[in-house]
C-alpha positions as CSV (number, residue, x, y, z in Angstrom):
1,X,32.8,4.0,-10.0
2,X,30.1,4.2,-12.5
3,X,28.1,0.8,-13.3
4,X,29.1,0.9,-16.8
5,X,32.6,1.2,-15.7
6,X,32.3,-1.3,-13.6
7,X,31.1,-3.6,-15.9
8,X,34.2,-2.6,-18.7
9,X,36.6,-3.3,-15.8
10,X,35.0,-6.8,-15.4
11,X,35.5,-8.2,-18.4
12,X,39.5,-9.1,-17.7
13,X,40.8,-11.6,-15.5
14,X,41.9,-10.0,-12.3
15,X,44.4,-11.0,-9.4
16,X,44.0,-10.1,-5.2
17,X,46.5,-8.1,-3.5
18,X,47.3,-6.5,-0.2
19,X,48.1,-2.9,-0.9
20,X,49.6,-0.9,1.8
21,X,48.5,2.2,0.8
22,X,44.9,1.8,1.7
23,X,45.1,-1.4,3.8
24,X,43.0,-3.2,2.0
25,X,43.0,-6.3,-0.9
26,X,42.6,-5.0,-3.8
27,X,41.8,-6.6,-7.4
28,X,44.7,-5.3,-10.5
29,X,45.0,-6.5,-13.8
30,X,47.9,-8.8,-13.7
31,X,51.6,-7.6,-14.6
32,X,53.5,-9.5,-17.0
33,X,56.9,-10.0,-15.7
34,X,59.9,-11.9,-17.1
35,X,60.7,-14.3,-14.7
36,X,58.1,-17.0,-15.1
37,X,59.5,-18.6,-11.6
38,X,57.9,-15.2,-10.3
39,X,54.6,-15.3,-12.2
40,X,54.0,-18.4,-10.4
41,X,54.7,-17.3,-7.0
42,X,52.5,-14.2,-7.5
43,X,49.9,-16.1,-8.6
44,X,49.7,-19.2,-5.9
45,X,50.0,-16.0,-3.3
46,X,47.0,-14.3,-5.0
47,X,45.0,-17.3,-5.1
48,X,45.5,-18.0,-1.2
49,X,44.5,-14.6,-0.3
50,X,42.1,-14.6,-2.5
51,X,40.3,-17.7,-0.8
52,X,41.0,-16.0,2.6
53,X,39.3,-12.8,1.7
54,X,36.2,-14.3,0.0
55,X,35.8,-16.5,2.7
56,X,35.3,-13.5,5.3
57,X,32.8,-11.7,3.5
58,X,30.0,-12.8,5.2
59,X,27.5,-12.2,2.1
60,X,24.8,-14.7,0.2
61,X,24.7,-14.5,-2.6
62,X,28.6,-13.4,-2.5
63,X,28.7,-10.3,-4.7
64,X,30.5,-10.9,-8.0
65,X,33.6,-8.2,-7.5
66,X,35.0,-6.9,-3.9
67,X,37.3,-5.7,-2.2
68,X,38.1,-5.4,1.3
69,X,39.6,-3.8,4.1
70,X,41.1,-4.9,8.3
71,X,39.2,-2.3,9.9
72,X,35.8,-2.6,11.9
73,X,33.6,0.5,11.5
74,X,30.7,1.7,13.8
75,X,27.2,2.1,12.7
76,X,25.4,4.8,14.3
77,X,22.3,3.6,15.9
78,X,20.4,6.5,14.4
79,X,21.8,5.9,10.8
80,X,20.1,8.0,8.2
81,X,19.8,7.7,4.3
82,X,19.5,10.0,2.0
83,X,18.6,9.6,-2.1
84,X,19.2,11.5,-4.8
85,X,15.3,11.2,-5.7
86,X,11.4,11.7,-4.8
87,X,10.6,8.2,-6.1
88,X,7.2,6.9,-3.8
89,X,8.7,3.1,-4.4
90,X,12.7,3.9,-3.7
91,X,11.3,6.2,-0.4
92,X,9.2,3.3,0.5
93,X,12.5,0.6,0.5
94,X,14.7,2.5,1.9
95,X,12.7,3.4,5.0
96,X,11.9,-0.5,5.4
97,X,15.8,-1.6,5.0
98,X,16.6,1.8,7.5
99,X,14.1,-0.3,10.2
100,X,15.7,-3.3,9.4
101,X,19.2,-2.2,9.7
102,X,18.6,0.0,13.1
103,X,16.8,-3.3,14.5
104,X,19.1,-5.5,13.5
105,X,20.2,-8.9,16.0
106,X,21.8,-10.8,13.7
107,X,25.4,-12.3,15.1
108,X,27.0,-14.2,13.2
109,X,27.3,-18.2,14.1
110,X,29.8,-19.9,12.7
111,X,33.3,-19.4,13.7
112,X,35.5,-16.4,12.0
113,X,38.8,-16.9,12.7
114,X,40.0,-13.7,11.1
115,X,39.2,-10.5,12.5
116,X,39.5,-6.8,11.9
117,X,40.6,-4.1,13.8
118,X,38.7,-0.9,15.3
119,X,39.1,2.1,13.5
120,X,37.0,4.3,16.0
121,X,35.1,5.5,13.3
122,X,30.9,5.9,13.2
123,X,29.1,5.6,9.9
124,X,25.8,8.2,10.3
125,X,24.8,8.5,6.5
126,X,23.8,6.4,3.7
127,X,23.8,8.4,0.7
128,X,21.7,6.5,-2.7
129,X,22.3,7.3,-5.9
130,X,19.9,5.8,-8.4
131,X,19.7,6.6,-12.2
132,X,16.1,5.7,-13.1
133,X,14.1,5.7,-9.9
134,X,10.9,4.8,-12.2
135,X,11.5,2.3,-14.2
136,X,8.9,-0.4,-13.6
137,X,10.2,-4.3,-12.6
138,X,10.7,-6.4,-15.2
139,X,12.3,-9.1,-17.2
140,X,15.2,-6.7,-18.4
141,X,15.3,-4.4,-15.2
142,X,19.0,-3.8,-14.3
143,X,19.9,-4.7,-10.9
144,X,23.3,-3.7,-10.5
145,X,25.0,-1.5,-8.0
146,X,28.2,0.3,-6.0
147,X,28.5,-0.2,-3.1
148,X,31.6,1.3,-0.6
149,X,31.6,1.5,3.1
150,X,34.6,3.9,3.9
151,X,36.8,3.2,7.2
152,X,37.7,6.9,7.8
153,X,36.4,10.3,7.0
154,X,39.2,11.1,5.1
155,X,37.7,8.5,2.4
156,X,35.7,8.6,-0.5
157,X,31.8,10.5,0.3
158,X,33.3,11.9,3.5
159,X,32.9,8.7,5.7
160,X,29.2,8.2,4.8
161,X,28.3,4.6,2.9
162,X,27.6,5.5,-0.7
163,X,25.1,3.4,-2.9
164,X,25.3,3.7,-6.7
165,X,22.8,2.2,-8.8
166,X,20.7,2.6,-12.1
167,X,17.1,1.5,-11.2
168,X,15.6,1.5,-7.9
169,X,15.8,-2.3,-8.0
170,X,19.4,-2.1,-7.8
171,X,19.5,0.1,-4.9
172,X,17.3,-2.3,-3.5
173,X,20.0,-5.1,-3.9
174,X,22.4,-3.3,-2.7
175,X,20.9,-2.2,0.5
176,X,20.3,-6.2,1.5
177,X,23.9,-6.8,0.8
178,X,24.1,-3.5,3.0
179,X,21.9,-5.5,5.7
180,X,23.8,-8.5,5.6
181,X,26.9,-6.4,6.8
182,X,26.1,-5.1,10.0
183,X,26.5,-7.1,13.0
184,X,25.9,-6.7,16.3
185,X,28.8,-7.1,18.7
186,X,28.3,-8.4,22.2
187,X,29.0,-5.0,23.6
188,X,25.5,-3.7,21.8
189,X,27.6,-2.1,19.3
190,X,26.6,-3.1,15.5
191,X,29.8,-2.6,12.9
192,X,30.5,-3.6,9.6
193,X,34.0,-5.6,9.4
194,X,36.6,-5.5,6.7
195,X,36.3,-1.9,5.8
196,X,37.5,0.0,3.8
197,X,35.2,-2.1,1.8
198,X,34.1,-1.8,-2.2
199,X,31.5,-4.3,-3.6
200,X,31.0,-3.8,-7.5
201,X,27.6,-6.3,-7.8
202,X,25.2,-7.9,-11.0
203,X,23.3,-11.0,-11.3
204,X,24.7,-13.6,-13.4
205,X,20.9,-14.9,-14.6
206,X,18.3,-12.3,-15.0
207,X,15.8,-15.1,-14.1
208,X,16.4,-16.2,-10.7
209,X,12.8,-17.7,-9.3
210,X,10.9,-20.6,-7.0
211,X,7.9,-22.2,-8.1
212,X,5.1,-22.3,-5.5
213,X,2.0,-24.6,-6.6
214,X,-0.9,-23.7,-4.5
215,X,-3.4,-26.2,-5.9
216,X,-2.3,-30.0,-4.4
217,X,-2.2,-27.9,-1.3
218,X,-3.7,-24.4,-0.3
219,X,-0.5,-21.6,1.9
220,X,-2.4,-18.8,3.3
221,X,-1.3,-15.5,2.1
222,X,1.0,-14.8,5.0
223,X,2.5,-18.0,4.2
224,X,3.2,-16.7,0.3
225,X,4.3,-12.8,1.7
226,X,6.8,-14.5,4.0
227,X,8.4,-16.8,0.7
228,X,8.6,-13.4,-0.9
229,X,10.4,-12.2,2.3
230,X,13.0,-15.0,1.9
231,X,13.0,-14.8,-1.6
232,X,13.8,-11.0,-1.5
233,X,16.9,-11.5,1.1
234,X,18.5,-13.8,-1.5
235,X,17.8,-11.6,-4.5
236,X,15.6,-14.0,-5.9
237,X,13.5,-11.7,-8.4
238,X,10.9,-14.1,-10.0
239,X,7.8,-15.9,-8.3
240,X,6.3,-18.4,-10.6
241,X,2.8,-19.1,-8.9
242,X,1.5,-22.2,-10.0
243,X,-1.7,-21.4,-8.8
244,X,-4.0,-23.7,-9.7
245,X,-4.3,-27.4,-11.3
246,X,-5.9,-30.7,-11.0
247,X,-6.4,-30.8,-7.5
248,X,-8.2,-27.8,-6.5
249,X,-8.9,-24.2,-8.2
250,X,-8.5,-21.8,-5.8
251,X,-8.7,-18.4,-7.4
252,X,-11.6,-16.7,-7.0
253,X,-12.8,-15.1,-10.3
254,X,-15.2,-12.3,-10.5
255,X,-16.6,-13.8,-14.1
256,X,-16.7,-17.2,-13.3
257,X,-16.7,-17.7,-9.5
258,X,-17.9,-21.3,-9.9
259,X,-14.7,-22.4,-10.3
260,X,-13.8,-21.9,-7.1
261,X,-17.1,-22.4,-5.5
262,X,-16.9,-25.5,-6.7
263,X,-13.2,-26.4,-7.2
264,X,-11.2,-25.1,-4.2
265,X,-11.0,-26.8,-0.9
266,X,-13.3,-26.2,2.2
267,X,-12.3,-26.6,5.6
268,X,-14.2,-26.0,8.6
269,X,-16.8,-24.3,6.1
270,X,-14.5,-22.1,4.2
271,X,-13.5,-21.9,1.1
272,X,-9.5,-21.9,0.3
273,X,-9.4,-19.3,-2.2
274,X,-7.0,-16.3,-3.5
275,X,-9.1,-13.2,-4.2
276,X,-8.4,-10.6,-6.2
277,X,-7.8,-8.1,-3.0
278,X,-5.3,-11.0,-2.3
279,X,-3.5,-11.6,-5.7
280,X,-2.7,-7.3,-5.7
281,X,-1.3,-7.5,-2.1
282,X,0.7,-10.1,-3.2
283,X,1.9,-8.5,-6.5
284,X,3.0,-5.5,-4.8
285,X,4.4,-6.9,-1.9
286,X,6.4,-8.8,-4.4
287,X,7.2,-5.5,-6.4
288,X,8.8,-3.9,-3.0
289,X,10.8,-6.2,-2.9
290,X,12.1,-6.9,-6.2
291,X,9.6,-10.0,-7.2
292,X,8.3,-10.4,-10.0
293,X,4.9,-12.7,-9.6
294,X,4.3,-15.0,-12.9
295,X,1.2,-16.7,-12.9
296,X,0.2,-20.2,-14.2
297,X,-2.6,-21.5,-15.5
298,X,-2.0,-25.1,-16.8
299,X,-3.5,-26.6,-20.0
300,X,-4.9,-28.4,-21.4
301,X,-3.6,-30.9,-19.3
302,X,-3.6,-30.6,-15.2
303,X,-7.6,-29.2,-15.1
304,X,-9.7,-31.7,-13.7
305,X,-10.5,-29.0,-10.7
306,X,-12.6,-27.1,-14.0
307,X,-15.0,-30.5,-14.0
308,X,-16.5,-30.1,-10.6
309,X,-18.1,-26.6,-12.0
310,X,-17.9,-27.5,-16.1
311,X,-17.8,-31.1,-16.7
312,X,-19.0,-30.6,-20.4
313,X,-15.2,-29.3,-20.8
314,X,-13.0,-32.1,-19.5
315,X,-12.0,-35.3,-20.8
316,X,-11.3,-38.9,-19.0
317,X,-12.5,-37.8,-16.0
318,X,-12.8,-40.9,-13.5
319,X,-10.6,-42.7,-15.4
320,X,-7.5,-44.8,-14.5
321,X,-5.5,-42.3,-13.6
322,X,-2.3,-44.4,-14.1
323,X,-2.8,-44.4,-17.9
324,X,-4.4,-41.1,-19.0
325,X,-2.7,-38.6,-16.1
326,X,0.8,-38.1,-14.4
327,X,-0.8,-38.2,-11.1
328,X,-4.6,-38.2,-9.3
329,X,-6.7,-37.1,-10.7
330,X,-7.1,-37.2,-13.9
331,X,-9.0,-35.1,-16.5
332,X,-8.0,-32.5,-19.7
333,X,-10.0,-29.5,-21.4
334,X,-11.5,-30.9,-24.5
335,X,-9.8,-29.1,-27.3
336,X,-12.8,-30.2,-29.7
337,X,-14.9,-27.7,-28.2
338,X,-15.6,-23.9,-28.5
339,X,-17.3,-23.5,-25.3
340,X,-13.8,-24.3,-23.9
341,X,-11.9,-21.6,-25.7
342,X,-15.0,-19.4,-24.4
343,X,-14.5,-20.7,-20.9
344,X,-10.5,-19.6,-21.0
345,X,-11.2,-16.4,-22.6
346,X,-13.6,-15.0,-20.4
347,X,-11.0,-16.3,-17.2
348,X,-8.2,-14.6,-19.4
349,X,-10.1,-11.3,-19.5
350,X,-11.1,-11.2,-15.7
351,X,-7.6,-12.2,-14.0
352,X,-5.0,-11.6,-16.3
353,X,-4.9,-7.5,-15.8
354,X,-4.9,-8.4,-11.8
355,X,-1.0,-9.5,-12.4
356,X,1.4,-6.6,-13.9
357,X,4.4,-8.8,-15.4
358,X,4.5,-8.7,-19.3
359,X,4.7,-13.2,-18.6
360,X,1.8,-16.1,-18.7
361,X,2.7,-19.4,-17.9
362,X,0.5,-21.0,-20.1
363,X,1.3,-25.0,-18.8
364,X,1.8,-27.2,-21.3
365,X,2.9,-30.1,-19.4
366,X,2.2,-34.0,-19.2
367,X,-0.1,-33.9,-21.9
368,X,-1.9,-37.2,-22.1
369,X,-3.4,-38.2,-25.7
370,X,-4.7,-41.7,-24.1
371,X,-7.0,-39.2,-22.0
372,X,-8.1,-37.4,-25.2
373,X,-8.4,-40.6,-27.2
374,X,-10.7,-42.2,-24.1
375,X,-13.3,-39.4,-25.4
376,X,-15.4,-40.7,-28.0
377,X,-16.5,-37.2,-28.8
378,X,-12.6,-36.1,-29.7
379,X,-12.5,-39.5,-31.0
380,X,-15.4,-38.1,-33.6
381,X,-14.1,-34.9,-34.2
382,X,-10.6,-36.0,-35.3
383,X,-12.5,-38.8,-37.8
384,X,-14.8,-35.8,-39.3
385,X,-11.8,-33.8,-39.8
386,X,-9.6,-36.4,-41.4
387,X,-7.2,-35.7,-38.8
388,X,-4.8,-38.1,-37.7
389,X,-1.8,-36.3,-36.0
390,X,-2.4,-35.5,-32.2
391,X,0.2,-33.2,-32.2
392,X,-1.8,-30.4,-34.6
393,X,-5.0,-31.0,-32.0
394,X,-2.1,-29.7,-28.8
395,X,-0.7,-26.6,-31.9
396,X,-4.6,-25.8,-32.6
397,X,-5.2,-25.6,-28.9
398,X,-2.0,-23.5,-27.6
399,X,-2.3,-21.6,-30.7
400,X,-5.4,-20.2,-30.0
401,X,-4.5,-19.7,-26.0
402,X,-1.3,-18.1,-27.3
403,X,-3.3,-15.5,-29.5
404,X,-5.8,-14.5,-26.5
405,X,-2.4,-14.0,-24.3
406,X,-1.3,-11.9,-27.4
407,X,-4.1,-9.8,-27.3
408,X,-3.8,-9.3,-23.5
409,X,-0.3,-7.8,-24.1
410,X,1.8,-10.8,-22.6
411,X,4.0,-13.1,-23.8
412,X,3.8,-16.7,-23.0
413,X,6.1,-19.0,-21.2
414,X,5.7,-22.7,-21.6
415,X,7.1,-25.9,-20.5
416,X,9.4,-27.9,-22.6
417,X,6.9,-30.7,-24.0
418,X,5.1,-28.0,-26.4
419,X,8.3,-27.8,-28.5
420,X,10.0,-30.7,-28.1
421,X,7.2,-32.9,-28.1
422,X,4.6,-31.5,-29.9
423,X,6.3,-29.5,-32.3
424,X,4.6,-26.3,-31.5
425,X,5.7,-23.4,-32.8
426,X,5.9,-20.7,-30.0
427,X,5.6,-16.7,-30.7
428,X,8.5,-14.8,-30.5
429,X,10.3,-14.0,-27.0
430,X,8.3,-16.7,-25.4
431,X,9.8,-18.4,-22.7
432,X,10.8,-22.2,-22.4
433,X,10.7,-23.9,-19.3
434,X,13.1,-27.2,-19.0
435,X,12.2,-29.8,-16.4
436,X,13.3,-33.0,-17.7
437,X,16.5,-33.3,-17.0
438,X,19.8,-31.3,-18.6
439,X,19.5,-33.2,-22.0
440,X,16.6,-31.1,-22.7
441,X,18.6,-27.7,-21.8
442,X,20.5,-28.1,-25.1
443,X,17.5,-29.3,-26.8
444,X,15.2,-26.4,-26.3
445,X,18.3,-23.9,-26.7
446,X,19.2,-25.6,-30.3
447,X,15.9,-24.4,-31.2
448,X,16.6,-20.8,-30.5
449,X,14.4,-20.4,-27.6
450,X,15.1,-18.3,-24.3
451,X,14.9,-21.1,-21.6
452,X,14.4,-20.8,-17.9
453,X,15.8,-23.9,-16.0
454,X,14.0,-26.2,-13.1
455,X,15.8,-29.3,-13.8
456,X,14.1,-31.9,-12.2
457,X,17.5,-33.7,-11.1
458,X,18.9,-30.7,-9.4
459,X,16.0,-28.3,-8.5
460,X,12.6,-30.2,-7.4
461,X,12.6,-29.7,-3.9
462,X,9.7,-31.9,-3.0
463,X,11.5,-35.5,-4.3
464,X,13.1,-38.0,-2.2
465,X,9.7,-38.0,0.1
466,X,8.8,-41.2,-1.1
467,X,5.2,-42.2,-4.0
468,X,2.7,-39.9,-2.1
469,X,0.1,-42.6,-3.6
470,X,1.6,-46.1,-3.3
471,X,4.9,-45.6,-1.3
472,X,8.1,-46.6,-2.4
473,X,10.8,-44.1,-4.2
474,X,9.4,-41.3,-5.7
475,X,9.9,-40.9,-9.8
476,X,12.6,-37.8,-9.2
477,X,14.7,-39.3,-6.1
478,X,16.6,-38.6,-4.9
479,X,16.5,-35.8,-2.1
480,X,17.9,-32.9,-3.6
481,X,20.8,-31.5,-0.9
482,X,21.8,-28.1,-0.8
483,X,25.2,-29.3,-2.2
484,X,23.6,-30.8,-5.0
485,X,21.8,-27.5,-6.0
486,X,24.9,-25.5,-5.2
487,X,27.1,-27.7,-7.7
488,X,24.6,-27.9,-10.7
489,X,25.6,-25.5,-13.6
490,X,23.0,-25.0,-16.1
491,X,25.1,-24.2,-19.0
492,X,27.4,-28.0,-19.1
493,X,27.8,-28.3,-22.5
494,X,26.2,-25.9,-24.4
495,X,27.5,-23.6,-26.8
496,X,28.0,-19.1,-26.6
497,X,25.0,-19.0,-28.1
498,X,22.7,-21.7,-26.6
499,X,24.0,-20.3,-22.9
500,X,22.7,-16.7,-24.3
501,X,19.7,-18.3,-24.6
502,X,19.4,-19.4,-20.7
503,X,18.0,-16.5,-18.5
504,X,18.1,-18.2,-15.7
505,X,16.7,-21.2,-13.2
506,X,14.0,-21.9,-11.1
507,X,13.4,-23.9,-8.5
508,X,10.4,-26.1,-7.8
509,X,8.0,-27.2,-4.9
510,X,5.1,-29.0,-6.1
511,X,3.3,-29.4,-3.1
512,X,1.9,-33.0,-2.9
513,X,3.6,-33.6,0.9
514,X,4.4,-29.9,2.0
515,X,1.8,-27.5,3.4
516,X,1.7,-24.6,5.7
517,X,3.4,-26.7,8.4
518,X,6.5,-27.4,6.6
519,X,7.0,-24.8,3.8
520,X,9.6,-23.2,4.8
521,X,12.0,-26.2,6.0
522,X,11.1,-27.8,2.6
523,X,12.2,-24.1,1.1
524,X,15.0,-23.2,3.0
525,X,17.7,-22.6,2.8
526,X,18.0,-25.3,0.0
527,X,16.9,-22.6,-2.7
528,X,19.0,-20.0,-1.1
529,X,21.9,-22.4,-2.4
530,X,20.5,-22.1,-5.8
531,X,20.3,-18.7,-5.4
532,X,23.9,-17.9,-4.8
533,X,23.8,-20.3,-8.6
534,X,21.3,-17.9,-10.4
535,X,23.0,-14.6,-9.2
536,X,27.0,-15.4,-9.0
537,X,27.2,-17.9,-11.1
538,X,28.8,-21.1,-10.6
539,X,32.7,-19.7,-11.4
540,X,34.4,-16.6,-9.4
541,X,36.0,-13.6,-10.9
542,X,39.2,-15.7,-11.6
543,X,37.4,-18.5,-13.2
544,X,37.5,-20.8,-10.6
545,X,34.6,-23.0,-9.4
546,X,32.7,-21.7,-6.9
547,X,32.9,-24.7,-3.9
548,X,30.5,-26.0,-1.3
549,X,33.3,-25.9,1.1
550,X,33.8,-21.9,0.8
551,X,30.1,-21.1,0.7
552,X,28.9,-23.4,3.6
553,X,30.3,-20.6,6.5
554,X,27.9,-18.2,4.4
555,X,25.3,-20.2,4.0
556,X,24.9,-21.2,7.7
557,X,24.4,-17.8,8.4
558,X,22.5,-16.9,6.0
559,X,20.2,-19.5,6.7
560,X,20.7,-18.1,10.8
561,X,19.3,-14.4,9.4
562,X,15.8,-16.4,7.4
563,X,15.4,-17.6,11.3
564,X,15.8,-14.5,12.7
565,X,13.5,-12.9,9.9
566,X,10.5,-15.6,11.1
567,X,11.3,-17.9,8.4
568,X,11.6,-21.5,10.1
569,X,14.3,-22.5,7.7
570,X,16.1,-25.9,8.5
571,X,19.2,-26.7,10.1
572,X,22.4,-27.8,8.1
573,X,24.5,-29.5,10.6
574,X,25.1,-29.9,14.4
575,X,25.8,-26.3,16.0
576,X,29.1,-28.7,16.6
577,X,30.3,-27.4,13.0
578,X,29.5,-24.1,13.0
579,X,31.6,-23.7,16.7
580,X,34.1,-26.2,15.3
581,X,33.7,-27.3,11.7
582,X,33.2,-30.3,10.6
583,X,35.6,-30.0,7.9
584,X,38.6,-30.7,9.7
């Protein structure tokens, strides 16, 4: 089936039966029938083995139309795949997913109580299909994809598993879901279970991300690669590097290297830095495996590292940081000043072509007037200029970061305090992030905005730690659980066309307590929980709400195959539950 069919076929409500024929569930159109006693039956009985099926497809994120089969098939341990295309990136994929899947260890953990049965048959070939090998990642790259793994020869592509997709990103999807299928049996055979199976797959959000700030503390590039790693094997598709803010400045410019010479950490004699060899690697990386890499460069609040190489440019520096700064230190670019605007365009023209995405995070954030009004300087400026509004200093400032970002060729993204604070104006297709809680989601969206979602009550993973400064709670307890994140649906509330508007989610570690030592606890699998929210959506193909009672089975092992991978994620329960369950 084509992807555009697939996506026609989607659009009605469907039901899950058993059929016979093939021996597998399948998904029909409901028949109308005149005996509404009947209806009812039909339906209860398609809801229970519809529950039973999606509970057995041992997928994250679950796909968003399946169906399956009771037969185990065999995968050859010298499975080959073969595209339809010369594509360099496609070629480069699929040989990494055809290691992955010939090296493959992962058994599932938790207990299966339904089985299928051997069908004696060997799967040798993968054959991919792909529409438009070379279109380039982006913010509107289609990720959809076919897949079927047949349970006989006699079945569609002559027993081989066929992969349908229109971009290379898509195949790319498809052959992680492919990944997640095969398991190894404790004879040394690895199978795929439940064939004849047909997955029909799309993301819900195109904007599925994590937000990685690298400035309270420094991760070593491996550290970054392997989050892309995890990221990829939960078709997470967006890293949003905040890579540098009060704190420390550790990107190494070629124009002005004094901002990191003087702004980013030491230890034992060497400077924490990203270079540009380093910020490539990681953009590729990321483009293998699906990633887009945002960068963010926060202002004019957030900059204090600036003042340790330009302190002519920041304001209220060594003040009380309790009144003119969200947290230690404080210190904003003065906006009164040209050499600042010099300062930012010279950094804009030097780093900005080492990233490839058409998006700049250009901050926004926490904007503190008491630190601008501690300047006496500013103070001047706004009294020679009969200005008395703050907010048109903030549109002045943005404005003119906005046009240099125009002039780069990229569009802006911004957090929410620029519109619905300051009343700026933003170009068009610039992106709106939403922290403050859900309020602001219908807000920013009743303003006609595209908005990218990190509520702060559902999807900042560092609260519930505790005040890293004076102890106590921490402003956004408490500790976000992975049921929390699983159950939070961005669009409560909001009308067709303000959920339109809503590309997506991210979530959020700013790093003020986690460093290289506990990254990937801190990470996982608590985002892959938001990532089954981002690309399934919070409500199945019937309408119903997704639970955390269905998806935990899936999620243990999901988080089982991140360990396997070299990604320390942390445990959910006792091994008790997964042997057991805990549940009943």
């Amino acid at each position: 089936m084509s992807v555009a069919k697939f996506r026609e076929n989607s659009e009605g409500s469907q039901s899950v039966k058993y059929d016979k024929r093939v021996g597998a569930y399948s998904q029909h159109k409901p028949q109308k029938s005149k005996h509404e006693t009947e209806d009812m039956r039909c339906l209860i009985f398609s809801l229970l083995i519809f529950q039973l099926v999606a509970g057995h497809l041992n997928v994250w994120p679950i796909p968003k139309s399946y169906t399956m089969g009771d037969q185990s098939v065999i995968v050859d341990s010298r499975l080959k795949f073969k595209t339809s295309t010369e594509s360099t990136l496609l070629f480069r994929i699929v040989n990494r997913y055809s290691d992955l899947i010939r090296k493959t260890s992962w058994t599932p953990e938790f207990r299966n109580d339904q089985t299928s049965k051997s069908s004696n048959t060997t799967i040798r070939l993968v054959i991919i299909s792909v529409d438009h090998p070379d279109e380039p990642l982006g913010p509107k790259t289609d990720e959809s994809y076919v897949l079927d793994v047949p349970a006989n020869s006699a079945q569609p592509a002559n027993g081989n598993i066929q992969i349908t997709a229109h971009t290379t990103f898509g195949a790319l999807r498809a052959l992680e879901t492919l990944k997640q299928l095969v398991e190894l049996e404790a004879d040394g055979k690895k199978v795929i279970h439940f064939a004849p199976l047909h997955i029909e797959d799309a993301p819900a959000f195109s904007h599925r991300g994590l937000l990685l700030d690298t400035s309270r503390n420094y991760f070593p590039v491996k550290d970054i690669l392997r989050t892309l790693d995890g990221m990829s094997m939960n078709k997470l598709n967006v890293f949003h590097w905040h890579i540098v803010d009060s704190q420390s400045f550790p990107l190494e410019s070629k124009a002005l290297p004094e901002l990191s010479a003087k702004g980013a950490y030491k230890k034992k004699g060497k400077s924490l830095v990203y270079t540009k060899s380093d910020i490539q690697d990681i953009v590729q990386y990321g483009i293998e495996r699906g990633i887009r890499v945002i960068p963010e460069f926060d202002m004019p609040g957030h900059t204090r590292s600036i003042a340790w190489s330009h302190p002519e440019l920041i304001t209220c520096v060594g003040s009380d940081w309790t009144k003119t700064a969200a947290e230690p230190p404080a210190g904003q670019l003065d906006p009164t000043n040209p050499a600042t605007y010099s300062l930012i365009q010279t950094l804009f023209n030097d780093v900005v072509p080492w990233f490839s995405d058409s998006y700049w995070h250009a901050g926004g954030d926490e904007v503190n007037i008491a630190c601008w009004n501690s300047s006496e300087s500013i103070r001047n400026w706004m009294s020679q200029n009969n200005e008395k509004d703050w907010n048109k200093l903030v549109q002045t400032f943005v404005g003119k970061v906005y046009g240099m970002l125009d002039h780069l060729k990229r569009t802006p993204m911004l957090w929410e305090e620029m519109v619905l604070d300051f009343d700026v104006t933003a170009p068009a297709g610039s992106v709106v992030q939403v922290w403050r809680g859900v309020d602001a989601i219908s807000k920013v969206t009743a303003k006609g905005y595209h908005t990218v979602v990190s509520s702060s009550d559902y999807l900042y993973i560092d609260c519930g730690h505790g005040n890293f400064v004076f102890g106590g709670n921490s402003w956004c307890d408490p500790f976000k659980t992975w049921q929390m994140i699983y159950n939070f649906n961005p669009l409560t509330n909001l009308t067709a066309e303000q959920s339109a508007l809503v590309l997506g989610g991210e979530v959020a570690l700013w790093t003020e307590q986690t460093d290289t030592n506990n990254l990937d606890p801190t990470v996982w699998p608590r985002t892959a929980s938001a990532a089954e929210n981002f690309w399934s959506g919070r409500r199945d193909g019937k309408g119903q709400e997704r639970t955390t009672r269905e998806a935990f089975p899936r999620l243990w092992d999901q988080r089982v195959r991140l360990v396997e991978a070299g990604i320390r994620a942390a445990p959910l329960q006792p091994l008790y539950c997964a042997e057991n369950s805990c549940f009943e």
